[in-house]
C-alpha positions, 0 to 999 in steps of 0.5 A: 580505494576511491572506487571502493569508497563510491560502491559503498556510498552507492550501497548505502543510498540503495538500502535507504531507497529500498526501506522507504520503498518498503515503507511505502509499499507498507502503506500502499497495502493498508490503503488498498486494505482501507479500499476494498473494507469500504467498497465491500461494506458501501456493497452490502449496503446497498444489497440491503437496500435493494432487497427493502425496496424489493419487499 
C-alpha cells in the first residue's frame, strides 16, 4: 500500500512538472515569435534604407 501511495505522489509531481513545462514552452514560442517579427521588421528597415541611400 505505501509503495502504491509514493507512485501516485510521484505521478502527481510529474503531471504538475509537465504543465509548467508546457506553460513555459508556451511562452518560450511567443518570445521566440516576438524575435523573428522584430528581426524581420528591423531587416526590412534597413533594405529600405539601403535602397534611399542607393538612390
Amino acid at each position: 500500500k505505501r509503495r502504491k501511495n509514493e507512485y501516485e505522489m510521484e505521478i502527481q509531481s510529474l503531471l504538475k512538472m509537465k504543465a509548467k513545462n508546457e506553460e513555459f514552452l508556451k511562452y518560450l514560442y511567443k518570445e521566440a515569435y516576438h524575435i523573428g517579427s522584430h528581426f524581420h521588421l528591423a531587416k526590412y528597415r534597413v533594405e529600405d534604407l539601403e535602397d534611399k541611400i542607393a538612390e
